[in-house]
C-alpha positions as CSV (number, residue, x, y, z in Angstrom):
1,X,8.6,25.0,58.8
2,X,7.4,24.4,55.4
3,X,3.7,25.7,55.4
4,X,1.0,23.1,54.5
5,X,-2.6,23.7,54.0
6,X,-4.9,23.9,56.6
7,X,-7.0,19.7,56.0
8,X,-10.1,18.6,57.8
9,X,-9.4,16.8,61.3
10,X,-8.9,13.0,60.9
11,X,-10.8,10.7,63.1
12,X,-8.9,9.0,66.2
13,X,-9.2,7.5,69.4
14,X,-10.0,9.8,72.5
15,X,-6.5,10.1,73.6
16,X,-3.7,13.0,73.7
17,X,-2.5,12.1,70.1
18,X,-1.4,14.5,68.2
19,X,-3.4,13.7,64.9
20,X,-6.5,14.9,66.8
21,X,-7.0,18.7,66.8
22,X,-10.0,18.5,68.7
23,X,-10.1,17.4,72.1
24,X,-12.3,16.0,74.0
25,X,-10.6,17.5,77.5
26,X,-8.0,19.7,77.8
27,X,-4.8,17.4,77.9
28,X,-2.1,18.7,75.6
29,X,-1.5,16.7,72.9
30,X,1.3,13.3,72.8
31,X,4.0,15.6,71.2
32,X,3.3,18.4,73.1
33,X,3.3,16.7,76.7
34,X,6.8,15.2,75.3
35,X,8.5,17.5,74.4
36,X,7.2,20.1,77.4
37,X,8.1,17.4,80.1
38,X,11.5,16.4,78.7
39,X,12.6,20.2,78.2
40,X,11.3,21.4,81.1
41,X,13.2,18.7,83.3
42,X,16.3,19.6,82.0
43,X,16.3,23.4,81.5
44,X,15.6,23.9,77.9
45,X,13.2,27.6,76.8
46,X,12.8,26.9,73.1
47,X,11.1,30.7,72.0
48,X,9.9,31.9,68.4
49,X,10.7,35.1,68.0
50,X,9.3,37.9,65.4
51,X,10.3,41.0,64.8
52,X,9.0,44.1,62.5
53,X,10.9,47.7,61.9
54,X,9.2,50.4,60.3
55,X,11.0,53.0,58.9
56,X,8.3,55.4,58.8
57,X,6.1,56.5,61.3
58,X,4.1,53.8,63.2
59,X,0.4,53.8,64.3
60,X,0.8,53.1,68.0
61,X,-3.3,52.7,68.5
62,X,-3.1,49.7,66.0
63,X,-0.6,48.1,67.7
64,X,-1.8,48.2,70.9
65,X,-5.3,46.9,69.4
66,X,-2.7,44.1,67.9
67,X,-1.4,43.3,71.4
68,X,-4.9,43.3,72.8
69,X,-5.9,40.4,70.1
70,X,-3.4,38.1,70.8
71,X,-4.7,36.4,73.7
72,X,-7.8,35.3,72.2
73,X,-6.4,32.5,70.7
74,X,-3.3,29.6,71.4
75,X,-1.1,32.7,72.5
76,X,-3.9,32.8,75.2
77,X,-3.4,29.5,77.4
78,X,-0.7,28.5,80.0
79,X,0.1,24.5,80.6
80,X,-1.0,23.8,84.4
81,X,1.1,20.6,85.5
82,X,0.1,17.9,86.8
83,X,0.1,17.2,90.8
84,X,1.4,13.8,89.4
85,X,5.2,13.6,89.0
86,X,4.0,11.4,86.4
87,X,0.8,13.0,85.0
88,X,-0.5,14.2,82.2
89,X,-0.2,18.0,82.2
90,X,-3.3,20.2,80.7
91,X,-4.2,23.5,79.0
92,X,-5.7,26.0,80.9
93,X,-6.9,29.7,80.1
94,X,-4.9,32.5,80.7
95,X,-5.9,36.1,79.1
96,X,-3.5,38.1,80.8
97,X,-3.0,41.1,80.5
98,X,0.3,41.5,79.8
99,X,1.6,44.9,79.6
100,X,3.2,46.3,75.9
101,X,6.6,47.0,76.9
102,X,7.6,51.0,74.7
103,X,10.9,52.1,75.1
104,X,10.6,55.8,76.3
105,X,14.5,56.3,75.3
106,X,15.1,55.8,71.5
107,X,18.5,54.1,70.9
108,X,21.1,54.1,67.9
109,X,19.8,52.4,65.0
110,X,23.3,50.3,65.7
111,X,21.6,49.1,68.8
112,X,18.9,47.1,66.9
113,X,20.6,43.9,66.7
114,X,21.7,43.9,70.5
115,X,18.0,44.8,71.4
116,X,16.6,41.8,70.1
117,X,18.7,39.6,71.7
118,X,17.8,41.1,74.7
119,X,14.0,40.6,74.3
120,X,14.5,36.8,72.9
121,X,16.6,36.5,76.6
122,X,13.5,38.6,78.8
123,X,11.5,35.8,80.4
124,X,9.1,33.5,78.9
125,X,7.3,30.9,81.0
126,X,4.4,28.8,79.7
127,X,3.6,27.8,83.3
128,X,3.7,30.7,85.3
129,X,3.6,33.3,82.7
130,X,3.9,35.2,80.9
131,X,3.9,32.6,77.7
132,X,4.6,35.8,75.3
133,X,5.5,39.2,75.3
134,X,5.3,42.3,72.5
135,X,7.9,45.1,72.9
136,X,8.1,48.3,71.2
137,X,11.7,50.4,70.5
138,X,12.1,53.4,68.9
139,X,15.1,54.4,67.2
140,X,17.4,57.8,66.7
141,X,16.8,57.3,63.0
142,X,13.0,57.5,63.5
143,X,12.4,54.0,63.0
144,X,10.7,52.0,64.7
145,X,11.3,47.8,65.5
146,X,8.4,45.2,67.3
147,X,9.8,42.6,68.7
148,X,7.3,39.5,69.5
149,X,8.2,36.7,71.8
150,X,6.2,33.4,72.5
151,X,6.9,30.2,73.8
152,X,7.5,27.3,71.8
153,X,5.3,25.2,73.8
154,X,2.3,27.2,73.1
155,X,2.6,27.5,69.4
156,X,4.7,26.4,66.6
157,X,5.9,28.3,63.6
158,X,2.4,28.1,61.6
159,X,0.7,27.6,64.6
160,X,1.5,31.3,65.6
161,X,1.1,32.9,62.1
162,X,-2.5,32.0,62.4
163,X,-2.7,33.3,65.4
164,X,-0.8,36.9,63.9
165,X,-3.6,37.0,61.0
166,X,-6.3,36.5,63.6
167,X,-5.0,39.0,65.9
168,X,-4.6,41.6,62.8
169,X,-7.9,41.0,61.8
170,X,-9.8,41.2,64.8
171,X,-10.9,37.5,64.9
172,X,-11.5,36.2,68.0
173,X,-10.9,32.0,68.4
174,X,-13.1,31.0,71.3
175,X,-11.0,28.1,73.0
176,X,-13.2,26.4,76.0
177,X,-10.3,25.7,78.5
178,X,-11.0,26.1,82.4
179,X,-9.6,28.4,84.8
180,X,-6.2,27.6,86.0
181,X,-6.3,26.2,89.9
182,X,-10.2,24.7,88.8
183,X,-9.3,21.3,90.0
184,X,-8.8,21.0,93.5
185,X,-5.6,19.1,94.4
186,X,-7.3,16.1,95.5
187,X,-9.8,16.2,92.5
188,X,-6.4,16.5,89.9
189,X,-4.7,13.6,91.9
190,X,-7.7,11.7,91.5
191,X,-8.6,12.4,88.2
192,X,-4.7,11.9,86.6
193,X,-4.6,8.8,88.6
194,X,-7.5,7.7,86.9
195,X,-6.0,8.8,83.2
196,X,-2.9,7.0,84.1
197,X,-4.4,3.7,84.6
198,X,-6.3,3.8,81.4
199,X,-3.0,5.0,79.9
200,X,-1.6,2.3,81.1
201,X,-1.5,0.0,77.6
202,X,-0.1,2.2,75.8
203,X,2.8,3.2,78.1
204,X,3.1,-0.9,78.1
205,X,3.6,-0.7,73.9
206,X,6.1,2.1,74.3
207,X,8.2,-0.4,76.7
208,X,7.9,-2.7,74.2
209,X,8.8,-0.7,71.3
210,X,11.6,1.0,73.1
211,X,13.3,-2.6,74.3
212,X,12.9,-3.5,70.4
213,X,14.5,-0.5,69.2
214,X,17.4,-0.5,72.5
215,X,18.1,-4.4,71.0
216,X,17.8,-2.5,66.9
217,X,20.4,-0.6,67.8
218,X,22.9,-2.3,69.6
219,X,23.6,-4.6,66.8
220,X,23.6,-1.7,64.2
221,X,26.4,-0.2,67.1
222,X,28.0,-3.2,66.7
223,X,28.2,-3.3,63.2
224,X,29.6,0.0,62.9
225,X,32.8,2.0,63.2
226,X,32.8,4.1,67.1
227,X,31.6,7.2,66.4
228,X,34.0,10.2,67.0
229,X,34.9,11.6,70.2
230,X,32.9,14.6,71.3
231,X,34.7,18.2,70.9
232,X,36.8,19.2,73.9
233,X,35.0,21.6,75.8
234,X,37.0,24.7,76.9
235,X,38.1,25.1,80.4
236,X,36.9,29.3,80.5
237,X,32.9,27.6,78.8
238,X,31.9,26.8,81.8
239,X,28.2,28.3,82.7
240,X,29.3,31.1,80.3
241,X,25.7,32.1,78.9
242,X,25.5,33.4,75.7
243,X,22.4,34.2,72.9
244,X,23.5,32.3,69.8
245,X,24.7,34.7,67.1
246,X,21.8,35.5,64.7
247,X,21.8,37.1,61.5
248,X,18.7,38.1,58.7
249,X,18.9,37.7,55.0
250,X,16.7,39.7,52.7
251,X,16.6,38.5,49.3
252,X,14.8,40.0,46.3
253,X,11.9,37.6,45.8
254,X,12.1,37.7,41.9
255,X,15.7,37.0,42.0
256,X,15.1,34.2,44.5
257,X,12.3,32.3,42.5
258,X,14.2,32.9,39.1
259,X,17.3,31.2,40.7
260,X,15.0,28.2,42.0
261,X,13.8,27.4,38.5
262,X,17.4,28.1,36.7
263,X,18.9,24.8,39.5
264,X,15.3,23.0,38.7
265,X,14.2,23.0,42.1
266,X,11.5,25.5,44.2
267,X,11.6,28.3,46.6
268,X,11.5,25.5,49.1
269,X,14.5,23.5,47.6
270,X,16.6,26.5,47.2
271,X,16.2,27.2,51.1
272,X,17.4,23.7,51.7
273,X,20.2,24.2,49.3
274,X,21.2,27.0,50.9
275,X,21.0,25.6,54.1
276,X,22.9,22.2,53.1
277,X,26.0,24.4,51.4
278,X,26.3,26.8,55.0
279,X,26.2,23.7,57.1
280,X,29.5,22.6,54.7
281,X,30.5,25.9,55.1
282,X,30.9,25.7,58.9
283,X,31.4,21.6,59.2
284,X,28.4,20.4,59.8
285,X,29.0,17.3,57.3
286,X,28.8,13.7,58.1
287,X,31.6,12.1,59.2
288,X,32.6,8.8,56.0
289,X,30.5,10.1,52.7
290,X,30.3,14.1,53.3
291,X,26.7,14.3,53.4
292,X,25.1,17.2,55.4
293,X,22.0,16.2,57.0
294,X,18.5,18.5,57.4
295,X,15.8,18.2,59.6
296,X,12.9,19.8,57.8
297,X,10.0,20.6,59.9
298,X,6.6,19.8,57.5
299,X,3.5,21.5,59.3
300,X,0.5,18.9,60.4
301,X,-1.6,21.7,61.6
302,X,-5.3,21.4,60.4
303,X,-8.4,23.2,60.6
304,X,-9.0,24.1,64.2
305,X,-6.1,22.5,65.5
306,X,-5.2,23.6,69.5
307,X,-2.1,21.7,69.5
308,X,1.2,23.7,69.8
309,X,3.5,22.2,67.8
310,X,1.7,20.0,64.9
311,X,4.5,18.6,62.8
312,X,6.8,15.8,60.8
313,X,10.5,16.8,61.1
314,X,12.0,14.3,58.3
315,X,15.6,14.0,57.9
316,X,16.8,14.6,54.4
317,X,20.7,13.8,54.1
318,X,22.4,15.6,51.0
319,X,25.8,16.1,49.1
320,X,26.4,19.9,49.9
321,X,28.9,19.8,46.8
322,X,26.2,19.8,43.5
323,X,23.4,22.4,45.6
324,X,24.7,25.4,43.6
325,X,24.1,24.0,40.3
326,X,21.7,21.4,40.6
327,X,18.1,21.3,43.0
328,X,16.7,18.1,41.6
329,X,17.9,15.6,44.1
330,X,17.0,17.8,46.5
331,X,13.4,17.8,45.7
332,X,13.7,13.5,45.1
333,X,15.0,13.0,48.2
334,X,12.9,15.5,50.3
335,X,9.5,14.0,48.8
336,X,10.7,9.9,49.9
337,X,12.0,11.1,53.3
338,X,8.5,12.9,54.1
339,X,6.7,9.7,52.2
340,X,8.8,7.0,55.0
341,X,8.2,9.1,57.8
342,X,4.8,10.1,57.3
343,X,4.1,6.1,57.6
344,X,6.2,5.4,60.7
345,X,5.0,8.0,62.3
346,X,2.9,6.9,65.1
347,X,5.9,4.2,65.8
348,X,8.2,7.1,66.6
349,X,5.6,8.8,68.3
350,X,4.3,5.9,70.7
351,X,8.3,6.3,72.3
352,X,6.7,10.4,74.1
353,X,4.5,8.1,76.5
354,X,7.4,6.5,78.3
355,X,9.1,10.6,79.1
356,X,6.9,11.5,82.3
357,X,8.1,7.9,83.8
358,X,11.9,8.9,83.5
359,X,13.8,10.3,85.6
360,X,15.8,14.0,85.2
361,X,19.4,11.7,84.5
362,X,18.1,10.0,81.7
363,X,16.2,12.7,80.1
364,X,19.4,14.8,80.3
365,X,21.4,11.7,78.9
366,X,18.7,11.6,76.2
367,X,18.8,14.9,75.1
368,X,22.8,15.1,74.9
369,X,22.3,12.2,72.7
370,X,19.7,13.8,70.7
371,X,21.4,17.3,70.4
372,X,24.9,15.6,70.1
373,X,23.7,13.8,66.8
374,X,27.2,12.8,64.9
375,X,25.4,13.1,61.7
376,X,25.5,17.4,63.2
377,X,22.0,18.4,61.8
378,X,21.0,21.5,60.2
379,X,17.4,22.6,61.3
380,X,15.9,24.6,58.1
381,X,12.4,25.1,58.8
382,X,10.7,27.3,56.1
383,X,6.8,29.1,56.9
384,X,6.2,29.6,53.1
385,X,4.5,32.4,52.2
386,X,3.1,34.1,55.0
387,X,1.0,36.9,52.9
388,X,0.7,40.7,53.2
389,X,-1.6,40.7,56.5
390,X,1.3,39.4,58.8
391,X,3.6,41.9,57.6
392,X,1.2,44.8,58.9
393,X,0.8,45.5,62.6
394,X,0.1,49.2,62.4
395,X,-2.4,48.6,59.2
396,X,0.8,49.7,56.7
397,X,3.6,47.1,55.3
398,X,6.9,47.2,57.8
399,X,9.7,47.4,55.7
400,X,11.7,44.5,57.6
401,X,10.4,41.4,58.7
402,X,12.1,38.1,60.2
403,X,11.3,35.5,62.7
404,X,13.4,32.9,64.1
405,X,13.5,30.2,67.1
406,X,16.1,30.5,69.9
407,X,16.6,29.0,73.6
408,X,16.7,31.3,76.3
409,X,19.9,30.6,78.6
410,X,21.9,29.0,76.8
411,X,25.4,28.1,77.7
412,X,28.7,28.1,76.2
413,X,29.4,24.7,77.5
414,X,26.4,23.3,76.0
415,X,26.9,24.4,73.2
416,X,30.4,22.6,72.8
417,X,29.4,19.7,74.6
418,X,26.9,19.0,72.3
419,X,28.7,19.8,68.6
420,X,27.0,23.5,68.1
421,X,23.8,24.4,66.2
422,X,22.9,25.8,62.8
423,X,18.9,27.2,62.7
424,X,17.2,28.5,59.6
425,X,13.9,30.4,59.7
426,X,12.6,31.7,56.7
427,X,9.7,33.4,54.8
428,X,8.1,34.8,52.1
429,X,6.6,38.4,52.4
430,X,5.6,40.9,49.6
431,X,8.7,41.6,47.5
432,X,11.1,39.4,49.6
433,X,11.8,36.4,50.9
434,X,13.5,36.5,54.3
435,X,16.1,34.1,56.3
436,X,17.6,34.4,59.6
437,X,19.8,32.2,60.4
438,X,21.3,31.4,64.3
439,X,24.4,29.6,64.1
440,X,27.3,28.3,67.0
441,X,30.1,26.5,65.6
442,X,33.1,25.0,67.9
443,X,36.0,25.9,66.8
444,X,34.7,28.6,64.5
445,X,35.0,32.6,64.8
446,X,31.0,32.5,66.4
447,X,30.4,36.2,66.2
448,X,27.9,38.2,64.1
449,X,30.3,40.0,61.6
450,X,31.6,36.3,60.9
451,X,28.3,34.9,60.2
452,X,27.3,38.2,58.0
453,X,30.8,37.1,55.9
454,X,29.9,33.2,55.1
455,X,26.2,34.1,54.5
456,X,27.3,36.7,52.1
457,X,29.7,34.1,50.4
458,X,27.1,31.4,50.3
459,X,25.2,33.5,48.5
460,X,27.2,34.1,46.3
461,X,28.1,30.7,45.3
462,X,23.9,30.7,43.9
463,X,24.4,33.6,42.5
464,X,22.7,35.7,44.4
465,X,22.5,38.6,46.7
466,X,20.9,40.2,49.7
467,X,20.9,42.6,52.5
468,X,22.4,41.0,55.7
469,X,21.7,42.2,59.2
């Protein structure tokens, strides 16, 4: 996500919202409870995933200091749910320990890729546990990789590179939740009972706003051409799990920046151009005018925030045909799309009350809906510049960096049911600015080697070059 400075908390009401860092209780915040109840009924594990190689030797003692740290912190908190089928679920502490998983057998320096896969897929549960795991592999070459999993409904993107930099420093963040199991299960009844009657008025405004939007849209539906017919899904799909094929971009950083200012935009614009022209590349554009649209996560997170994901996710739509020469209406249209939903904000917000009321069905129906968008979406969520501190577990600068969000379990047949995905991550270390981009395509060769090919030719097309694993 683009990386924003860390501003002073603004004042609200005491309720889960999520402009309100600090709580008064330990209810997660309005986005958070959404998003965690609507996944979790219908099977979705989103994960961020990091991953360091060193190519010389590493200092084990500092990594395991490293994986002591990250518990103190967001990374160190499960979500306890509520007795209520519709309650509001809560934080509570959870230090671990979780064991640091060493490979005792090194494996091909081929293997890497695979390996990673493998840890994004090992199991992640911010209920139960554990919300994160670090695993270490070394290689026949004498490198060595980290691979850091977390859950997506502990921390976000810039959530979690504070908690890195904490973690590397030694820097404790003190976080008064209770145990888990402190609540008796008459007390939680009780007390969520009571939280749900004084809820009640703004549940009764999401009604409200949702009947206004239901009546919005069926006369913008009736206005407008049917959509297209979903792609056919294959027969042989069918509960065929699959990790979706991700690749990592290294760029030199000079290069990068020196291209950004030749097309007139920033490092920032140039990931979203870059973004806009793969989506073309694999046919992600908008049915009628061509456009390719982008949902670019902006971070919210302020000082001493405890929510896990604190963020706007405009939608920027833009002609994919002018990126490689031109970044200015990029920029233009970025700034008025943050500007709009920055002010309608709370609006599309109040909607996450009305989730723990529904049942499984429609949150399913909801999420098809959501995933299934006809406009195809590209997610391009960009950390910024994540400085020197992140990029040095061991105390010494890896060599290779990347991070990137995934979903654990996914299946072939959602995949084509719901029109495929296209995910950029990227950053900006010492020397080079790093992309990884996850990518599933009906109808498209959806392998690796494939992806490694169009990435290399989309490159190309800004003039530019990079190492692509």
């Amino acid at each position: 996500m683009t990386r924003a400075r860390m501003r002073r908390p603004r004042t609200s009401i005491d309720s889960p919202e999520t402009t309100s860092p600090a709580r008064s209780d330990n209810r997660l915040a309005l986005l958070d409870h959404g998003l965690f109840t609507q996944h979790h009924a219908i099977g979705r594990n989103l994960v961020i995933q990091g991953v360091w190689v060193y190519e010389h030797a590493i200092n084990f003692d500092r990594v395991r200091s490293f994986h002591r740290n990250l518990g103190d912190g967001l990374l160190g908190r499960r979500i306890e749910r509520s007795p209520l089928p519709f309650g509001w679920h809560r934080w509570v502490l959870d230090r671990g320990p979780w064991a640091l998983d060493v490979e005792e057998r090194p494996r091909p320096r081929a293997d890497l890729g695979d390996w990673i896969d493998e840890r994004s897929q090992m199991t992640i549960d911010p209920v139960e546990g554990p919300g994160w795991h670090l695993g270490v592999l070394p290689l026949e070459d004498g490198s060595t990789a980290v691979s850091l999993v977390v859950s997506h409904y502990l921390v976000d993107g810039l959530g979690l590179v504070v908690v890195l930099v904490d973690a590397l420093l030694g820097l404790p963040r003190e976080i008064q939740y209770p145990l888990p199991k402190s609540r008796s299960h008459l007390r939680a009844l009780a007390q969520d009972m009571r939280q749900t009657v004084q809820d009640a008025p703004e549940v009764a405004r999401a009604v409200g706003l949702a009947a206004r939007l239901a009546r919005q849209r069926r006369r913008d539906t009736a206005q407008s051409p049917p959509p297209p017919p979903p792609p056919p899904v294959r027969k042989a799909a069918f509960d065929d799990a699959l990790v979706v094929p991700g690749i990592t971009i290294r760029i030199d950083l000079e290069a990068w920046d020196a291209r950004a200012k030749a097309l007139g935009g920033t490092s920032n614009t140039l990931t979203a151009g870059f973004a806009a022209k793969l989506g073309e590349h694999l046919g992600r554009r908008r049915a009628g005018d061509g456009a390719v649209t982008l949902q670019l996560p902006v971070s919210d997170r302020v000082e001493g925030d405890t929510r896990a994901n604190a963020m706007l996710i405009p939608r920027v739509s833009i002609d994919p045909t002018g990126v490689t020469t031109n970044l200015h209406d990029i920029r233009a249209a970025i700034r008025q799309e943050l500007n709009a939903l920055r002010e309608n904000q709370d609006e599309s917000l109040q909607l996450a009350w009305l989730l723990s009321f529904m049942p499984k069905r429609t949150l399913r129906r909801m999420d098809d809906a959501t995933v299934a968008d006809p406009d195809h979406p590209v997610f391009c969520s960009n950390l910024g510049d994540v400085g020197s501190v992140v990029n040095r577990l061991d105390g010494t600068d890896a060599e290779y960096a990347t991070a990137r969000v995934t979903a654990q379990n996914e299946t072939r047949q959602w995949l084509e049911r719901t029109g495929g995905q296209l995910i950029l991550q990227s950053l900006r270390i010492p020397g080079s600015i790093i992309i990884s981009v996850d990518a599933y395509q009906p109808g498209f060769e959806n392998t690796k080697p494939a992806l490694r090919k169009l990435a290399a030719e989309t490159l190309a097309e800004f003039g530019l070059t990079g190492r692509i694993e």
